[in-house]
C-alpha positions as CSV (number, residue, x, y, z in Angstrom):
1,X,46.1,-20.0,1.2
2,X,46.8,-23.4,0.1
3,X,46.2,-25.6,-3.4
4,X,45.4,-28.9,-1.7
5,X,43.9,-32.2,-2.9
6,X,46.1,-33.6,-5.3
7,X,46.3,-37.3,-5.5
8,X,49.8,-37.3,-5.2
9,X,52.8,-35.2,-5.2
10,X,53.0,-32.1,-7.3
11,X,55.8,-31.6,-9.9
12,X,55.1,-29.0,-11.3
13,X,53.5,-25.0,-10.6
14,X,52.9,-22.5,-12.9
15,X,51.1,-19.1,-12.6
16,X,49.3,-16.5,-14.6
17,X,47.8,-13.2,-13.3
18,X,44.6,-15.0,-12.1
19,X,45.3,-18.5,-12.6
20,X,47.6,-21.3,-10.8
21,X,48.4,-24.4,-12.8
22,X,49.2,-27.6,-10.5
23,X,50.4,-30.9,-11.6
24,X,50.1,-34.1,-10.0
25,X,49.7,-38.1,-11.6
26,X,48.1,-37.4,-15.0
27,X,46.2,-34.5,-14.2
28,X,46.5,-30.6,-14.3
29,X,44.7,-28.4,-11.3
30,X,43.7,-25.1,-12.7
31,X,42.9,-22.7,-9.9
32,X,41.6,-19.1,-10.1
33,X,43.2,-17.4,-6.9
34,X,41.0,-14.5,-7.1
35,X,38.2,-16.6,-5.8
36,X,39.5,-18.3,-2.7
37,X,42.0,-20.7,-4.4
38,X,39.0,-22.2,-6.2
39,X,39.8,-25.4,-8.8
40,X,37.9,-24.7,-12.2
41,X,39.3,-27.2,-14.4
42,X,40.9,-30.4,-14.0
43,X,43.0,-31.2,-17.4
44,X,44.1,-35.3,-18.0
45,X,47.5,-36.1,-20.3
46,X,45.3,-37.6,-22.8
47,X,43.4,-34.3,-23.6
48,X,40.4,-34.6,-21.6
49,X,38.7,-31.5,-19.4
50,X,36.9,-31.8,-16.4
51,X,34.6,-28.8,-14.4
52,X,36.1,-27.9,-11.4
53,X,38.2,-30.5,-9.0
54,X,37.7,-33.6,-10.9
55,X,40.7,-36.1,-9.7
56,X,40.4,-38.3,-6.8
57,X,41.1,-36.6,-3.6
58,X,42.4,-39.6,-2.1
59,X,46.5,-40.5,-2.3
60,X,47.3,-42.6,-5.5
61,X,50.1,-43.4,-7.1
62,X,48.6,-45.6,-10.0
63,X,47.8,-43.6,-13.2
64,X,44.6,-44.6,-14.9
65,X,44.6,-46.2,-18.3
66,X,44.8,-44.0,-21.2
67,X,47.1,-41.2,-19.4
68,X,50.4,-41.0,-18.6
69,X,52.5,-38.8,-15.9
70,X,52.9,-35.0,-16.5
71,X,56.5,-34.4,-16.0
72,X,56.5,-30.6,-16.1
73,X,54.4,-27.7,-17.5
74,X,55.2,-24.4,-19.3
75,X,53.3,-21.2,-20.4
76,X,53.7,-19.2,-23.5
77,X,54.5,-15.2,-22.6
78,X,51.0,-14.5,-23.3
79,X,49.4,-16.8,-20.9
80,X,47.0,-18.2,-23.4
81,X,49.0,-21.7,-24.5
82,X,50.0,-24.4,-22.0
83,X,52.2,-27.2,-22.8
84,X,52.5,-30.4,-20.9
85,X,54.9,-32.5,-21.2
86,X,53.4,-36.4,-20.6
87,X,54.9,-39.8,-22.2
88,X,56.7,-39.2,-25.6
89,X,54.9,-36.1,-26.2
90,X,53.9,-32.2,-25.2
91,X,50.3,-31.7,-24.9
92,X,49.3,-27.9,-25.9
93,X,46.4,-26.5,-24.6
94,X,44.3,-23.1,-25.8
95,X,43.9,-21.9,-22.1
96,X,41.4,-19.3,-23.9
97,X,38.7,-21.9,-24.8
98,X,40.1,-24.5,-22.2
99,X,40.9,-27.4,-25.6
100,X,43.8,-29.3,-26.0
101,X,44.2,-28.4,-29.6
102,X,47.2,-31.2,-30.3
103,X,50.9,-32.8,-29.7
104,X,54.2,-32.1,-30.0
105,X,55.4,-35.1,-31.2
106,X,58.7,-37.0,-32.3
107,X,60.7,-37.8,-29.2
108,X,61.2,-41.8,-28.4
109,X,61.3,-41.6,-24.4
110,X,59.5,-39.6,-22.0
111,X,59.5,-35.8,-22.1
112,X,61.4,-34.6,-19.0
113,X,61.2,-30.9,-19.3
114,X,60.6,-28.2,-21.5
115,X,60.8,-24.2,-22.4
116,X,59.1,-22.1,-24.4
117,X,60.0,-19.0,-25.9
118,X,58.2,-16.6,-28.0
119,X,59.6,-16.0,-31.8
120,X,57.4,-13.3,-32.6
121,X,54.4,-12.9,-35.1
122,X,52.1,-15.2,-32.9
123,X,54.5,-18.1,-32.9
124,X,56.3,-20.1,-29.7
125,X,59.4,-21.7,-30.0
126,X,58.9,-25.0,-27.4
127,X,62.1,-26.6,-26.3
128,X,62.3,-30.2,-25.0
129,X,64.1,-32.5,-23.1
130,X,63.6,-36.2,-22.9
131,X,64.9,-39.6,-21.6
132,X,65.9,-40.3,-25.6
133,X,68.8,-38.5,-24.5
134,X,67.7,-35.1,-27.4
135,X,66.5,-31.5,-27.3
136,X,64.3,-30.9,-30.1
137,X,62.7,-27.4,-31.0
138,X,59.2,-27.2,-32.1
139,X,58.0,-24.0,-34.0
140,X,53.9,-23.6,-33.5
141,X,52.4,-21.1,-34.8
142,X,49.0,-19.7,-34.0
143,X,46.1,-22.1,-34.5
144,X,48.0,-25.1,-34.7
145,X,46.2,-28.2,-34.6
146,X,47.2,-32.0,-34.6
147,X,50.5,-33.2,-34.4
148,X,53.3,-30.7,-34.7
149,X,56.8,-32.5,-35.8
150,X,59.4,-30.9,-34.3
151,X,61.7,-28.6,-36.6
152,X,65.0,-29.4,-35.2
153,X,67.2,-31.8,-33.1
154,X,70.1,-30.5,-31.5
155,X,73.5,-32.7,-32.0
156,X,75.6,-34.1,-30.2
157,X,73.2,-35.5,-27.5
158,X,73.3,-35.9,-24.1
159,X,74.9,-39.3,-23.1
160,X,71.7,-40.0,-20.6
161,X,68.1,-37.7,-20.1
162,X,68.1,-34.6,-19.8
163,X,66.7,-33.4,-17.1
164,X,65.9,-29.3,-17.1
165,X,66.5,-26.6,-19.6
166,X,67.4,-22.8,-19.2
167,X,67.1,-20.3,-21.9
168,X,69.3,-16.7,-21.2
169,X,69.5,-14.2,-23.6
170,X,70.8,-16.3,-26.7
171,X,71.7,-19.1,-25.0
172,X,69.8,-22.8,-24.7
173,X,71.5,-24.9,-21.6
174,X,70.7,-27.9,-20.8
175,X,71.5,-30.7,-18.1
176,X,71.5,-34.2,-18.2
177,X,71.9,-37.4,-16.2
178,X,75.2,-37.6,-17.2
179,X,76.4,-34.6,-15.0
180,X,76.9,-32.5,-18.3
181,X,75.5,-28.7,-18.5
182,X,75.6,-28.0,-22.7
183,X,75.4,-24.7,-23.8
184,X,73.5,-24.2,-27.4
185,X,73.6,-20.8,-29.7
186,X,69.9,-20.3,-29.6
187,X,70.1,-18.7,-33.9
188,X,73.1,-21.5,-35.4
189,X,71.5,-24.3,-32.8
190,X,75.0,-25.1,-32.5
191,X,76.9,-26.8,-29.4
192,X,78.8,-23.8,-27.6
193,X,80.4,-25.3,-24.6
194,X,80.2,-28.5,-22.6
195,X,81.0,-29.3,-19.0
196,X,81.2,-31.7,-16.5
197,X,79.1,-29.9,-14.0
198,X,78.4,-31.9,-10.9
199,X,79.6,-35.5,-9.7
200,X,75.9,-36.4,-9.8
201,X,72.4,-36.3,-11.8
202,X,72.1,-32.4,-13.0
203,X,68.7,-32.3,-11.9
204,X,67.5,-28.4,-12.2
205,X,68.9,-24.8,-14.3
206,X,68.4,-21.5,-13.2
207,X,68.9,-18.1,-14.5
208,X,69.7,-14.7,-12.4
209,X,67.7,-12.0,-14.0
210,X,69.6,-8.9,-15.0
211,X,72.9,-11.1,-14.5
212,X,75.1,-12.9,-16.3
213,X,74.8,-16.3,-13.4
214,X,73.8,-19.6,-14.5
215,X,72.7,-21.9,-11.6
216,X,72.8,-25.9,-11.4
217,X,71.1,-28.0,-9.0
218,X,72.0,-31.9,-8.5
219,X,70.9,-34.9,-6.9
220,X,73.4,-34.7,-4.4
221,X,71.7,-31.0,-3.3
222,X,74.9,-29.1,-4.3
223,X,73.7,-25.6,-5.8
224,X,76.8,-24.6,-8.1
225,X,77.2,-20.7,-9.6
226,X,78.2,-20.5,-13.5
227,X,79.1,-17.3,-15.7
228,X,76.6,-17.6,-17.9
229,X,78.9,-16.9,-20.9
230,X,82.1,-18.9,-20.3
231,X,80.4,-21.4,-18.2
232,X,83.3,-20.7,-15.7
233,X,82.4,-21.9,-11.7
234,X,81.9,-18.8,-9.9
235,X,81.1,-20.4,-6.2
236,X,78.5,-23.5,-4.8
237,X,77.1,-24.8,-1.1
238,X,75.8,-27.5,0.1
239,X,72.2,-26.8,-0.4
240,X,70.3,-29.5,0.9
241,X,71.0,-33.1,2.0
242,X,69.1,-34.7,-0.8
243,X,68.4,-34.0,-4.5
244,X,67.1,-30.7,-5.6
245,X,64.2,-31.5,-8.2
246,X,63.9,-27.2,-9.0
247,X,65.4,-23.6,-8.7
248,X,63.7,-20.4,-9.1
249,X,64.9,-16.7,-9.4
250,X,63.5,-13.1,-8.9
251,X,66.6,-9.9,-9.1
252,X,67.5,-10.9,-5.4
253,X,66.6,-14.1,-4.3
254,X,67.2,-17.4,-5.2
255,X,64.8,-20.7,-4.4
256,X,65.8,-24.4,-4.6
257,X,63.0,-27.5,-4.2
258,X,64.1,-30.9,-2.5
259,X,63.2,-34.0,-1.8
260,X,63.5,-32.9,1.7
261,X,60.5,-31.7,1.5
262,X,61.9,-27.6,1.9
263,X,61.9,-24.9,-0.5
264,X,64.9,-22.6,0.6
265,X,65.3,-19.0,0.1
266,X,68.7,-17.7,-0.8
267,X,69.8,-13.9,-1.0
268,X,72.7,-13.0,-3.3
269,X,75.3,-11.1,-0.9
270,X,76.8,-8.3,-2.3
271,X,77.1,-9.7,-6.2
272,X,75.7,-12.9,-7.4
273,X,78.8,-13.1,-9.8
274,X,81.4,-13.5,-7.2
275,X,79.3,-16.5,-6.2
276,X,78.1,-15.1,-2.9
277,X,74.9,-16.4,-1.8
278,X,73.5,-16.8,2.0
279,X,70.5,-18.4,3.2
280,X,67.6,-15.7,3.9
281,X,65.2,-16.5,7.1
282,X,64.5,-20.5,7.8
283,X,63.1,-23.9,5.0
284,X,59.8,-23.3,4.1
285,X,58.3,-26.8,5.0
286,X,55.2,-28.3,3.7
287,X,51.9,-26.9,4.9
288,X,51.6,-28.3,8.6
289,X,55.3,-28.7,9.4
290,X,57.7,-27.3,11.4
Protein backbone atom coordinates (compact mmCIF):
# COMPACT_ATOMS: atom_id res chain seq x y z
CA UNK A 1 0.00 0.00 0.00
CA UNK A 2 1.17 3.31 -0.75
CA UNK A 3 -0.29 7.19 -0.11
CA UNK A 4 1.06 8.65 -3.34
CA UNK A 5 0.42 11.96 -5.28
CA UNK A 6 1.53 14.58 -3.29
CA UNK A 7 2.91 17.64 -4.95
CA UNK A 8 5.84 17.61 -3.08
CA UNK A 9 7.49 16.11 -0.16
CA UNK A 10 5.60 14.96 2.86
CA UNK A 11 6.37 16.41 6.35
CA UNK A 12 4.25 15.28 8.18
CA UNK A 13 1.92 11.64 8.92
CA UNK A 14 -0.59 11.08 11.28
CA UNK A 15 -2.99 8.23 11.83
CA UNK A 16 -6.33 7.35 13.29
CA UNK A 17 -8.04 3.94 13.40
CA UNK A 18 -9.38 4.45 9.82
CA UNK A 19 -7.90 7.45 8.71
CA UNK A 20 -4.18 8.65 7.50
CA UNK A 21 -3.42 12.30 7.52
CA UNK A 22 -0.63 13.37 4.94
CA UNK A 23 0.98 16.63 4.53
CA UNK A 24 2.66 18.19 1.73
CA UNK A 25 2.91 22.24 0.38
CA UNK A 26 -0.21 23.73 1.82
CA UNK A 27 -2.40 20.92 1.71
CA UNK A 28 -3.60 17.97 4.06
CA UNK A 29 -4.35 14.36 2.28
CA UNK A 30 -6.91 12.58 4.28
CA UNK A 31 -7.04 8.90 3.40
CA UNK A 32 -9.44 6.21 4.71
CA UNK A 33 -7.17 2.91 4.59
CA UNK A 34 -10.07 0.71 4.88
CA UNK A 35 -10.96 1.37 1.33
CA UNK A 36 -7.82 0.82 -0.68
CA UNK A 37 -5.84 3.90 0.54
CA UNK A 38 -8.57 6.02 -0.88
CA UNK A 39 -8.12 10.17 -0.56
CA UNK A 40 -11.48 11.68 0.73
CA UNK A 41 -10.56 15.09 1.59
CA UNK A 42 -8.04 17.39 0.62
CA UNK A 43 -7.63 20.20 3.51
CA UNK A 44 -5.64 23.82 2.42
CA UNK A 45 -3.73 26.01 5.35
CA UNK A 46 -6.24 28.67 4.74
CA UNK A 47 -9.31 26.55 5.91
CA UNK A 48 -10.64 25.42 2.70
CA UNK A 49 -11.97 21.56 2.04
CA UNK A 50 -11.87 19.82 -1.09
CA UNK A 51 -13.77 16.06 -2.00
CA UNK A 52 -11.40 13.59 -2.52
CA UNK A 53 -7.73 14.19 -4.03
CA UNK A 54 -7.92 17.80 -4.81
CA UNK A 55 -4.08 19.05 -5.08
CA UNK A 56 -2.19 18.91 -8.19
CA UNK A 57 -0.65 15.63 -8.79
CA UNK A 58 2.15 17.05 -10.55
CA UNK A 59 5.75 18.08 -8.51
CA UNK A 60 5.48 21.72 -7.18
CA UNK A 61 7.26 23.53 -4.90
CA UNK A 62 5.38 26.92 -5.28
CA UNK A 63 2.53 27.41 -2.78
CA UNK A 64 -0.51 29.17 -4.14
CA UNK A 65 -1.57 32.52 -2.92
CA UNK A 66 -3.62 32.61 0.08
CA UNK A 67 -1.82 29.43 1.87
CA UNK A 68 1.08 28.94 3.39
CA UNK A 69 3.36 25.63 4.26
CA UNK A 70 1.99 23.04 6.85
CA UNK A 71 4.95 22.42 8.97
CA UNK A 72 3.54 19.58 11.07
CA UNK A 73 0.24 18.14 12.16
CA UNK A 74 -1.16 16.73 15.50
CA UNK A 75 -4.32 14.91 16.73
CA UNK A 76 -6.21 15.26 19.87
CA UNK A 77 -6.54 11.65 21.98
CA UNK A 78 -9.90 11.41 20.69
CA UNK A 79 -9.21 11.64 17.06
CA UNK A 80 -11.90 14.07 16.37
CA UNK A 81 -9.56 17.57 16.39
CA UNK A 82 -6.56 18.20 14.04
CA UNK A 83 -4.27 20.96 14.42
CA UNK A 84 -1.98 22.22 11.71
CA UNK A 85 0.49 24.19 12.16
CA UNK A 86 0.95 26.82 8.90
CA UNK A 87 2.50 30.48 8.97
CA UNK A 88 2.18 32.21 12.36
CA UNK A 89 -0.72 30.11 13.32
CA UNK A 90 -2.34 26.42 14.12
CA UNK A 91 -5.27 25.67 12.17
CA UNK A 92 -7.84 23.33 14.17
CA UNK A 93 -10.08 21.32 12.36
CA UNK A 94 -13.47 19.32 13.65
CA UNK A 95 -12.51 16.01 11.82
CA UNK A 96 -16.20 15.06 12.78
CA UNK A 97 -17.90 17.50 10.31
CA UNK A 98 -14.62 17.91 8.22
CA UNK A 99 -14.67 22.33 9.25
CA UNK A 100 -11.84 24.21 10.25
CA UNK A 101 -13.57 25.84 13.07
CA UNK A 102 -10.58 28.61 13.80
CA UNK A 103 -6.76 29.58 14.86
CA UNK A 104 -4.42 29.39 17.31
CA UNK A 105 -3.03 32.57 17.19
CA UNK A 106 -0.22 34.82 18.79
CA UNK A 107 3.16 33.64 17.68
CA UNK A 108 5.32 36.16 15.40
CA UNK A 109 7.29 33.54 13.12
CA UNK A 110 6.25 30.45 11.67
CA UNK A 111 4.92 27.53 13.74
CA UNK A 112 7.50 24.69 13.56
CA UNK A 113 5.93 21.99 15.61
CA UNK A 114 3.45 21.32 18.00
CA UNK A 115 1.77 18.74 20.80
CA UNK A 116 -1.31 18.36 22.13
CA UNK A 117 -2.37 16.96 25.24
CA UNK A 118 -5.67 16.30 26.73
CA UNK A 119 -6.62 18.32 30.12
CA UNK A 120 -9.69 16.57 30.68
CA UNK A 121 -13.46 17.69 30.64
CA UNK A 122 -13.45 18.08 26.76
CA UNK A 123 -10.49 20.35 26.62
CA UNK A 124 -6.78 20.01 24.71
CA UNK A 125 -3.89 21.60 25.95
CA UNK A 126 -1.87 22.49 22.32
CA UNK A 127 1.80 23.16 22.71
CA UNK A 128 3.82 25.10 20.10
CA UNK A 129 6.98 25.86 18.83
CA UNK A 130 7.95 28.56 16.47
CA UNK A 131 10.77 30.40 14.65
CA UNK A 132 9.89 33.53 17.32
CA UNK A 133 12.13 31.55 19.35
CA UNK A 134 8.71 30.66 22.17
CA UNK A 135 6.51 27.75 23.35
CA UNK A 136 3.14 29.02 24.03
CA UNK A 137 0.23 26.75 25.41
CA UNK A 138 -3.18 27.19 24.17
CA UNK A 139 -6.17 25.82 26.25
CA UNK A 140 -9.36 24.98 23.76
CA UNK A 141 -12.06 23.82 24.91
CA UNK A 142 -14.89 22.06 23.16
CA UNK A 143 -16.57 24.12 20.53
CA UNK A 144 -14.15 26.66 20.18
CA UNK A 145 -14.44 28.86 17.45
CA UNK A 146 -12.35 31.85 16.04
CA UNK A 147 -9.22 32.88 17.19
CA UNK A 148 -7.93 31.22 20.38
CA UNK A 149 -5.05 33.45 22.21
CA UNK A 150 -2.77 31.36 23.68
CA UNK A 151 -2.86 31.16 27.62
CA UNK A 152 0.73 31.07 28.37
CA UNK A 153 4.38 31.71 27.05
CA UNK A 154 6.99 29.85 28.53
CA UNK A 155 10.28 32.00 29.63
CA UNK A 156 13.29 32.07 29.11
CA UNK A 157 13.20 31.31 25.26
CA UNK A 158 15.09 29.45 23.12
CA UNK A 159 17.96 31.56 21.63
CA UNK A 160 16.87 30.43 17.83
CA UNK A 161 13.42 28.14 16.59
CA UNK A 162 12.55 25.48 18.09
CA UNK A 163 12.24 22.87 16.25
CA UNK A 164 10.21 19.57 17.91
CA UNK A 165 8.54 19.15 21.19
CA UNK A 166 8.09 15.97 23.53
CA UNK A 167 5.72 15.79 26.31
CA UNK A 168 6.61 12.63 29.15
CA UNK A 169 4.73 12.19 32.04
CA UNK A 170 4.92 15.81 33.55
CA UNK A 171 7.45 16.93 31.55
CA UNK A 172 7.39 19.55 28.35
CA UNK A 173 11.01 19.25 26.32
CA UNK A 174 11.81 21.03 23.78
CA UNK A 175 14.71 21.60 21.07
CA UNK A 176 15.88 24.35 19.41
CA UNK A 177 18.34 25.62 16.63
CA UNK A 178 20.48 26.53 19.14
CA UNK A 179 21.53 22.90 20.05
CA UNK A 180 19.55 23.31 23.48
CA UNK A 181 16.99 20.47 24.84
CA UNK A 182 14.83 22.59 27.76
CA UNK A 183 12.98 20.72 30.03
CA UNK A 184 9.59 22.53 31.40
CA UNK A 185 7.35 21.32 34.60
CA UNK A 186 4.21 20.70 32.66
CA UNK A 187 1.79 22.19 36.18
CA UNK A 188 4.41 25.45 37.36
CA UNK A 189 5.39 25.91 33.37
CA UNK A 190 8.60 26.51 34.85
CA UNK A 191 12.23 25.98 33.30
CA UNK A 192 13.53 22.60 34.85
CA UNK A 193 16.89 21.92 33.22
CA UNK A 194 18.70 23.11 30.22
CA UNK A 195 21.40 21.47 28.05
CA UNK A 196 23.61 21.81 25.39
CA UNK A 197 22.45 18.72 23.60
CA UNK A 198 24.18 18.25 20.24
CA UNK A 199 26.95 20.37 18.29
CA UNK A 200 24.28 20.99 15.72
CA UNK A 201 20.42 21.98 14.84
CA UNK A 202 18.23 19.68 17.49
CA UNK A 203 16.03 18.83 14.83
CA UNK A 204 13.58 15.90 16.36
CA UNK A 205 12.40 14.52 20.44
CA UNK A 206 11.37 11.23 21.21
CA UNK A 207 9.96 9.45 24.09
CA UNK A 208 10.53 5.54 25.02
CA UNK A 209 7.12 4.31 26.27
CA UNK A 210 7.16 2.61 29.65
CA UNK A 211 10.77 4.23 30.10
CA UNK A 212 12.34 6.85 31.56
CA UNK A 213 14.69 7.60 27.85
CA UNK A 214 14.51 10.85 26.16
CA UNK A 215 15.83 10.71 22.55
CA UNK A 216 17.32 13.71 20.32
CA UNK A 217 17.89 13.80 16.83
CA UNK A 218 20.13 16.49 15.00
CA UNK A 219 21.12 17.71 11.77
CA UNK A 220 24.24 16.14 11.88
CA UNK A 221 22.18 12.51 12.10
CA UNK A 222 23.57 11.81 15.70
CA UNK A 223 20.70 9.95 17.69
CA UNK A 224 21.66 10.81 21.47
CA UNK A 225 19.93 8.76 24.64
CA UNK A 226 18.75 11.11 27.71
CA UNK A 227 17.32 10.04 31.25
CA UNK A 228 14.38 11.57 30.95
CA UNK A 229 14.45 12.97 34.52
CA UNK A 230 18.05 14.33 35.01
CA UNK A 231 18.58 14.87 31.40
CA UNK A 232 21.92 12.89 31.97
CA UNK A 233 23.55 11.26 28.39
CA UNK A 234 22.89 7.65 28.58
CA UNK A 235 24.59 6.54 25.01
CA UNK A 236 24.29 7.92 21.02
CA UNK A 237 25.40 6.53 17.29
CA UNK A 238 25.87 7.88 14.36
CA UNK A 239 22.44 7.46 12.87
CA UNK A 240 22.58 8.67 9.52
CA UNK A 241 24.86 10.79 7.36
CA UNK A 242 22.52 13.63 7.06
CA UNK A 243 19.96 15.41 9.33
CA UNK A 244 17.27 13.55 10.94
CA UNK A 245 13.95 15.60 10.40
CA UNK A 246 11.86 12.82 12.93
CA UNK A 247 11.88 9.86 15.57
CA UNK A 248 9.21 7.56 16.43
CA UNK A 249 8.79 4.93 19.38
CA UNK A 250 6.69 1.80 20.06
CA UNK A 251 7.88 -0.40 23.76
CA UNK A 252 10.82 -1.90 21.54
CA UNK A 253 11.69 -0.21 18.64
CA UNK A 254 12.93 2.94 17.75
CA UNK A 255 12.53 4.93 14.10
CA UNK A 256 14.50 7.95 12.88
CA UNK A 257 13.53 9.98 9.31
CA UNK A 258 16.40 11.58 7.24
CA UNK A 259 17.13 13.55 4.59
CA UNK A 260 18.67 10.46 3.22
CA UNK A 261 15.68 9.47 2.17
CA UNK A 262 15.62 6.11 4.92
CA UNK A 263 13.53 5.55 7.85
CA UNK A 264 15.70 3.22 10.11
CA UNK A 265 14.44 0.80 12.59
CA UNK A 266 16.40 0.49 15.83
CA UNK A 267 15.76 -2.27 18.65
CA UNK A 268 16.68 -1.38 22.18
CA UNK A 269 19.32 -4.29 23.28
CA UNK A 270 18.86 -5.51 26.58
CA UNK A 271 17.73 -1.88 28.36
CA UNK A 272 17.11 1.23 26.56
CA UNK A 273 18.48 3.08 29.71
CA UNK A 274 21.97 1.89 29.51
CA UNK A 275 21.78 3.47 26.07
CA UNK A 276 22.02 0.23 24.06
CA UNK A 277 20.41 0.35 20.81
CA UNK A 278 21.22 -1.77 17.45
CA UNK A 279 19.95 -1.38 14.10
CA UNK A 280 17.06 -4.04 13.41
CA UNK A 281 16.95 -5.53 9.60
CA UNK A 282 18.11 -2.95 6.72
CA UNK A 283 16.81 1.41 5.70
CA UNK A 284 13.52 1.36 4.61
CA UNK A 285 13.99 3.40 1.35
CA UNK A 286 11.38 5.20 -0.52
CA UNK A 287 8.81 3.21 -2.44
CA UNK A 288 10.83 1.98 -5.60
CA UNK A 289 14.32 2.00 -4.10
CA UNK A 290 16.77 -0.29 -3.18
Amino acid sequence: MSLADHPSSVVSVRYTSSLVFTVSTAYIKVWDIRDSAKCIRTLTSSGQVGSGDTCSSARSLSIPPGESQINQIALNNSGSFLYAAAGNAVRMWDLRKFVSTGKLTGHLGPVMCLSVEKLGHGQDVVLTGSKDHHIKMFEVTEGAQGSVGSSYTFDPAHQDSVESLAVHRDAIYSSSRDYYIKKWDMASKSLVQSVSAQTDWVSALGVVPGSPVLLSGCRGGLLRLWHADSLAPLGEVQGHDSPINGLATNSTQLFTASDDRTVKIWEAKNSVEDGKTGQKGSETPPEGES
